[in-house]
C-alpha positions, 0 to 999 in steps of 0.5 A: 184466434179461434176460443173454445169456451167463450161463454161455459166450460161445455169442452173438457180435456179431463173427465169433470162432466159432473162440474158445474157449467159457468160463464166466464164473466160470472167466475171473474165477477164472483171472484171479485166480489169475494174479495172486496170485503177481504182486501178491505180488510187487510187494508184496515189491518194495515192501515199507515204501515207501510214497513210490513206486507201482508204474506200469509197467516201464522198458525193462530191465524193471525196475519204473517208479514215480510219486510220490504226487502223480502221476495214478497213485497210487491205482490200486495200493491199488485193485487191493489191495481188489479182490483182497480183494473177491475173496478176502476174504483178510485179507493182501490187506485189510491191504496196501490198507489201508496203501497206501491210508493213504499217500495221506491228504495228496493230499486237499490236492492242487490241482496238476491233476486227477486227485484223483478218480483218486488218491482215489477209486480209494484211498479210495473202495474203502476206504469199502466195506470198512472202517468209518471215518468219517475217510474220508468226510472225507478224500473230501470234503477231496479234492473241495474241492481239486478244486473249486478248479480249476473255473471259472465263466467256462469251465464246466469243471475245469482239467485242467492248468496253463497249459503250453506246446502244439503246433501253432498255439498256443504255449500251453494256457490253460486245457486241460481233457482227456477223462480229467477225466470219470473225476474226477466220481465224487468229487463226486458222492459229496462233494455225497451225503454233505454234502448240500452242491449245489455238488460235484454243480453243478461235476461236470454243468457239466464234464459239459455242456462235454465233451459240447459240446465234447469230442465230434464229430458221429460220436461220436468225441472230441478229447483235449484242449480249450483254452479261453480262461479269461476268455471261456470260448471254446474255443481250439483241439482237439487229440489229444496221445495219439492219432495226430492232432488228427482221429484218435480216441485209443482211451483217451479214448474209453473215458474218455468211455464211463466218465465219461458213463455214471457221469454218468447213473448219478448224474443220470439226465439222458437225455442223458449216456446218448446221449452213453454210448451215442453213444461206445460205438456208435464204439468197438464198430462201428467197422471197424479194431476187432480181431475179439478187442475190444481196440482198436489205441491209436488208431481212425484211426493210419495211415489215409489223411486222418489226418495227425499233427503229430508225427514218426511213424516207420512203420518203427518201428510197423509194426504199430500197438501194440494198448491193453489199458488202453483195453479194460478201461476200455471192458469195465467201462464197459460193464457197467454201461452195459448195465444202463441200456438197452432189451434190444436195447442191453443185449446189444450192450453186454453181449456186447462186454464180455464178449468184451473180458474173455475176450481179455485172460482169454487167454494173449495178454494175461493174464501167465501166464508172468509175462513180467514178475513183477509186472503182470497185462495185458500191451500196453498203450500209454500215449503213443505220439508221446512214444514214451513206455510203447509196448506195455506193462504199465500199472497202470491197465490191471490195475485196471480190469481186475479191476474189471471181473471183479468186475462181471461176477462181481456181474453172474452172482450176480444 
């Protein structure tokens, strides 16, 4: 595989001649080092409680937490092994190792979705590094319970429960959303070590569906599809975190990058890679894409033909809030999806990746000055119409971040 950049980011596909030009082992190292101190702290801060995970910061800036059976659990004691990948630091090993272990009893969970990313992100890191059988058996427990919520009838894992909606439609049935593609690695997994089709069948038929349904005509996406659990039929589309059902949520469709991509990664059908590729080629070329890679939270917020359903206060957001989360999801993504495509593509993908980690390697984005002493990556948006973590830290945006870093370190290596 031919790597343009291997040492700088002297190639560029957007007009940034005036960056600074950094290895890419020093962008990882200083990424790294900042957030040493940081995560130390947010160690002491919840030192022997392992019923809270850390999530963000509330408005008076202190530290917001989710309880164990939120979505966000498992991102924690993933960031803990990938600071040990990077370090090899025994410290950092034993704290993930005790974070990780708080989690055992989601393996039950069957109350929404998001398993895959309780689990997997724990869990499934944990595998790498520790030789315990009891792992592979608490992943292949936590895909069963995932299972549980899929249905033949709609073709697709039930993302939430039956719930109250918005616009035409009092309620969703079955709502099924793009971040459920982040999910299917488990099964994935659960299907190669028992040998057992089913968790493998149930992941590519959520797959085909979100292909079908979730994606429009440009490659754009919607966040959220309503189906009719007895008929299947889809009921209506919307896009609750974005700016406007039409609109393209910048979140999701570095979800949609992710999933489908790791998708291919396990079936190696041609189609989830045009499906990869298609949402990629949005989200790098699209016009309102900021020359330093990270996305505004939403593609189409504030243009003209886009009309939200919600109440939208320009004055409030003047400036639309830029997402941080949704390009460290998109950088790692897209790492790897460049490693499945013609050189022409490979670049494409590869330098936009790139440029991705060196903005928020910078002092915009990077906590240097430890704004706030416990999270690495600063502007992030998590829902913008519930006015609800608007331009802050965010602990998936951090983890997915320092996945990436380790990507592109593994990426120089070979």
């Amino acid at each position: 595989m031919v790597f343009c950049l291997i040492a700088s980011f002297a190639c560029q596909p957007k007009a940034n001649e005036e960056k600074t030009e950094k290895p890419v082992k020093d962008i990882v190292a200083h990424s790294f080092q900042t957030a040493v101190p940081l995560y130390q702290n947010l160690l002491s801060e919840t030192v022997d409680d392992f019923e809270n995970y850390p999530h963000s910061l509330q408005a008076d800036g202190s530290l917001k937490y989710l309880q164990i059976d939120e979505w966000t659990g498992g991102f924690w004691p993933g960031i803990l092994w990938n600071m040990y990948a990077y370090t090899q630091d025994e410290s950092w090993k034993k704290a993930a190792l005790e974070w990780t272990h708080s989690l055992e009893s989601n393996q039950f969970n069957t109350s929404h979705h998001d398993i895959g990313f309780m689990m997997y992100c724990s869990y499934g890191k944990a595998k790498q590094f520790e030789d315990n059988p009891g792992y592979q058996q608490i992943l292949v427990t936590s895909a069963q319970s995932l299972v549980k919520r899929y249905s033949p009838k709609v073709g697709s894992i039930q993302s939430w429960n039956q719930r109250k909606s918005k616009g035409d439609f009092n309620t969703w049935a079955f709502p099924v959303i793009m971040d459920n593609m982040m999910n299917l690695e488990l099964l994935f997994y659960a299907s190669s070590v028992t040998g057992d089709s089913i968790y493998r069948h149930v992941a590519i038929q959520h797959a085909e569906q979100t292909m079908k349904n979730h994606i429009r005509e440009d490659y754009s996406t919607f966040h959220v599809v309503n189906y009719d659990p007895e008929s299947g039929k889809v009921l209506h589309r919307q896009t609750l975190q974005g700016f406007s059902d039409a609109s393209t949520w910048a979140r999701g469709q570095a979800w949609g990058i992710y999933g489908f991509t790791t998708t291919f990664r396990e079936t190696k059908d041609p189609r989830f890679l045009e499906a990869a590729m298609g949402l990629a080629d949005y989200f790098l070329d699209h016009p309102n894409l900021p020359d330093d890679y990270i996305p505004y939270w939403d593609f189409n917020a504030g243009e003209p033909g886009y009309f939200p359903d919600w109440e939208y206060d320009a004055k409030v957001y003047p400036k639309q809030p830029r997402d941080a989360s949704a390009a460290a999801i998109a950088a790692s993504a897209l790492l790897e999806l460049s490693g499945f495509v013609w050189e022409e593509k490979q670049k494409k993908y590869d330098q936009a990746a790139r440029e991705m980690l060196l903005s928020l390697s910078s002092d915009q984005y990077l906590n240097t000055d430890q704004e706030n002493p416990y999270f690495l990556l600063k502007h992030s948006t998590g829902n913008l119409p519930s006015k609800n973590e608007v331009d802050v830290p965010l602990i998936y945006a951090d983890y997915y971040f320092l996945e990436a870093l380790l990507r592109l370190k593994e990426m120089q290596s070979k």
